[in-house]
C-alpha positions as CSV (number, residue, x, y, z in Angstrom):
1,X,-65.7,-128.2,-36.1
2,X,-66.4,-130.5,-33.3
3,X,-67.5,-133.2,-35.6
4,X,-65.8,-137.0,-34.0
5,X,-65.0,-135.0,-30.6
6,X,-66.0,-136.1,-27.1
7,X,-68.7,-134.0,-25.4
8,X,-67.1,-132.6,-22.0
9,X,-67.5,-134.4,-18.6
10,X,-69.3,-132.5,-16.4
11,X,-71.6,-132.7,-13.6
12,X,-75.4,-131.2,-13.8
13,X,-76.9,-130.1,-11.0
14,X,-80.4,-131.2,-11.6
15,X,-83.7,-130.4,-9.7
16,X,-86.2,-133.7,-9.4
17,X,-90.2,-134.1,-8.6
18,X,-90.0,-136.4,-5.4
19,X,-93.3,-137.2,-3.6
20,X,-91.5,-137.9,-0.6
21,X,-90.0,-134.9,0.1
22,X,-93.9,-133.3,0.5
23,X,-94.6,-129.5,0.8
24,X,-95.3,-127.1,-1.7
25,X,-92.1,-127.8,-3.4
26,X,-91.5,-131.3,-3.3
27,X,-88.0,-131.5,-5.3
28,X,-85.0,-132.7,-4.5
29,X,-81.0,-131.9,-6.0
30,X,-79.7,-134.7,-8.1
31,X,-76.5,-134.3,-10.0
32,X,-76.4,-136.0,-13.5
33,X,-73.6,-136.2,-15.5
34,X,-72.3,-136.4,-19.4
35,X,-72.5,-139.6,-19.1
36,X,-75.7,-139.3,-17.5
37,X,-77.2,-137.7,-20.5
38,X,-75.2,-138.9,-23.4
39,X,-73.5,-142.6,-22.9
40,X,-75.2,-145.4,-25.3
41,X,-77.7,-143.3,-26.7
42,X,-78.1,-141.2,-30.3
43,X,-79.5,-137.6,-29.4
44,X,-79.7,-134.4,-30.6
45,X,-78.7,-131.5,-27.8
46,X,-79.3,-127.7,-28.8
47,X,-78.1,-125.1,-26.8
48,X,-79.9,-121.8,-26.6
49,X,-79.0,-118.5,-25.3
50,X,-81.6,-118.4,-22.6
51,X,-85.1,-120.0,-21.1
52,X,-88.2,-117.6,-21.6
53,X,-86.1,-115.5,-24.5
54,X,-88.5,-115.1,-28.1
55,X,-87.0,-116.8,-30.5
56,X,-85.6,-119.8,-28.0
57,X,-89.8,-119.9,-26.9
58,X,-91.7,-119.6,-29.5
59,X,-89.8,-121.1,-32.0
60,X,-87.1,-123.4,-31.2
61,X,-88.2,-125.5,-28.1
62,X,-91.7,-126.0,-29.5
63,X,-90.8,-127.2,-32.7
64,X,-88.6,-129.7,-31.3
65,X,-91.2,-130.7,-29.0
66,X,-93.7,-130.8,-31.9
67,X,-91.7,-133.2,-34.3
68,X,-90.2,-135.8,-31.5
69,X,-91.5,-138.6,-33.2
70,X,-90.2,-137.6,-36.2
71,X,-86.6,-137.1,-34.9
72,X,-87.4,-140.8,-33.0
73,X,-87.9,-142.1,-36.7
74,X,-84.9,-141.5,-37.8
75,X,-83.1,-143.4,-34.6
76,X,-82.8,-140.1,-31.9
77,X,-83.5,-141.5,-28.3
78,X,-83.9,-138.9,-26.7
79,X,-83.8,-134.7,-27.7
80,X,-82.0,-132.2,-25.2
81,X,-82.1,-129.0,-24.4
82,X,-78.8,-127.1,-22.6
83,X,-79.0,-123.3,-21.2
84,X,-77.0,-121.3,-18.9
85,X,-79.5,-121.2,-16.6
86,X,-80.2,-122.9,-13.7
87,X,-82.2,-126.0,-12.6
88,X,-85.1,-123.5,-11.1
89,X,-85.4,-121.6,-14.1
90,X,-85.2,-124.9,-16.6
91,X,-87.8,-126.5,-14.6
92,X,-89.8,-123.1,-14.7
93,X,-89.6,-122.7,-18.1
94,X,-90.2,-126.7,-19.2
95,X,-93.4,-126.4,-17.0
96,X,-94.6,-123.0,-18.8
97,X,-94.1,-125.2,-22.1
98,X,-95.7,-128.3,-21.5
99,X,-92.9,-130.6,-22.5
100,X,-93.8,-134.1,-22.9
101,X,-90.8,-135.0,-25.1
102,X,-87.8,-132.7,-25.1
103,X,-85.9,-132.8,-21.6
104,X,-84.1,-129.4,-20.4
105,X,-80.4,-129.5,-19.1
106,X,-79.3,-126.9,-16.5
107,X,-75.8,-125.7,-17.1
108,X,-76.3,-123.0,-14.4
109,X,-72.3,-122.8,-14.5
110,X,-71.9,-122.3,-18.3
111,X,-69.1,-124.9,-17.6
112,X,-70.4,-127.6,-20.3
113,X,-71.1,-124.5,-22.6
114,X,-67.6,-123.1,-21.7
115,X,-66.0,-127.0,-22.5
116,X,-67.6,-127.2,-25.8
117,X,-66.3,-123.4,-26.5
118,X,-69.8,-121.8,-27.2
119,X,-69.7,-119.6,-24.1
120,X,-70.3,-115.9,-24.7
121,X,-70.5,-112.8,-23.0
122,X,-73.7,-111.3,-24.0
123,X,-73.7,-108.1,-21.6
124,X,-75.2,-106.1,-24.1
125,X,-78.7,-107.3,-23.5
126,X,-78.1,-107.7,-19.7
127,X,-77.5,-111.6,-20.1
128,X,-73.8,-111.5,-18.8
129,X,-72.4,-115.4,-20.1
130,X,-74.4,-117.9,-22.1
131,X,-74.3,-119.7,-24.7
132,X,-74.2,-119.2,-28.4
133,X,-77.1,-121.1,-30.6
134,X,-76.0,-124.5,-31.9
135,X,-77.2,-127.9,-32.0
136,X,-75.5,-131.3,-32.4
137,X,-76.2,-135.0,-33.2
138,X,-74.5,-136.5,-30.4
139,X,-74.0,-140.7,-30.9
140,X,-72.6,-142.3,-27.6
141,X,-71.0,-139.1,-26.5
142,X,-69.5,-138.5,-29.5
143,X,-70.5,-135.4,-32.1
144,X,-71.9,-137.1,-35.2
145,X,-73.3,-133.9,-36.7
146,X,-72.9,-130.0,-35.7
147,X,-74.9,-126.8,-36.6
148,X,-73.3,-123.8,-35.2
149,X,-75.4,-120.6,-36.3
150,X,-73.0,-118.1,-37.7
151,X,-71.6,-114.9,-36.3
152,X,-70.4,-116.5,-32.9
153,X,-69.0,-113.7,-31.1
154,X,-69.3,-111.7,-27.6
155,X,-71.9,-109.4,-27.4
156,X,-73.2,-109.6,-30.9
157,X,-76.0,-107.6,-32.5
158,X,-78.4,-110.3,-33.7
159,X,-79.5,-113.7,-32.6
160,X,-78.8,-116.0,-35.7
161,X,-81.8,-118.7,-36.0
162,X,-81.5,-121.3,-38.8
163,X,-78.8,-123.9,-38.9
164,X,-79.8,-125.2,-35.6
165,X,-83.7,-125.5,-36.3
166,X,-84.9,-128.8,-36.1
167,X,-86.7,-128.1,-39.8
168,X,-83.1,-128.2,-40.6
169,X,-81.7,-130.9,-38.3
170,X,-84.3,-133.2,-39.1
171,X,-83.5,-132.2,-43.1
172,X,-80.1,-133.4,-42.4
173,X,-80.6,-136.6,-40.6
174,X,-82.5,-137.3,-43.4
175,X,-80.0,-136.9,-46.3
176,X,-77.5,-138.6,-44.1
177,X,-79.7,-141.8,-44.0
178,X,-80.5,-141.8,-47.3
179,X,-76.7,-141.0,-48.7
């Protein structure tokens, strides 16, 4: 249980809109780190096996998308989203889902994912390494709250969904509060 623990340092390589830069592509790198993402503010982060895959598309990134303001009522700044995929195919995929609220993290590396010991091979669906499903509640870099779905292992068979919902995060957050 990561529960009290430090998120890993690391360094995002990030991909940003830049007028200036002009063209048919006009973005520019821009590393962001940890701190970047997690220092002084209450979030929640889920992590996802991968960008454009069912369950992580139709389900999980929506809903979070769709209940933002609820998650804001109960004092989340901000709501992440962390793959191992790159800053391309985050941007790709953030664009395809018209985010407004929930802002996509590329760990193209896996080296976050590896940190916070959710990396896994899955080869059997042609994925190579990425990361298992989980979510946190993440309070100035520290983990408040975790939801790891069950069965972590290499190249497993299914693709758990339910701990790390935000029906169930949300839920959670809730009780908390109210306790």
């Amino acid at each position: 249980m990561l529960i009290g623990k430090k998120v890993p340092f690391v360094t995002f390589r990030t991909r940003i809109r830049d007028e200036a830069v002009g063209g048919p592509n006009p973005f520019r790198w821009e590393d962001k780190t940890s701190d970047d993402y997690f220092a002084g503010k209450r979030v929640v982060l889920f992590s996802l096996p991968g960008a454009f895959t069912p369950t992580c598309s139709t389900f999980q990134l929506p809903d979070f998308e769709k209940m933002y303001e609820q998650f804001k009522a109960e004092g989340i700044d901000e709501i992440y989203c962390i793959s191992v995929n790159d800053a391309f195919v985050m941007n790709a995929w953030g664009k395809s889902q018209s985010l407004d609220h929930v802002k996509l993290i590329p760990d193209g590396s896996g080296e976050f994912t590896r940190k916070m010991g959710m990396l896994v091979s899955k080869d059997n669906l042609g994925f190579g390494m990425r990361s298992w499903r989980y979510a946190a509640v993440i309070n100035d870099g520290l983990v408040e709250q975790w939801f790891e779905e069950e069965g972590y292992s290499d190249n497993c068979d299914s693709d758990p969904y339910g701990v790390s919902s935000p029906q169930n995060i949300l839920e959670k957050l809730k009780e908390k509060k109210a306790a």
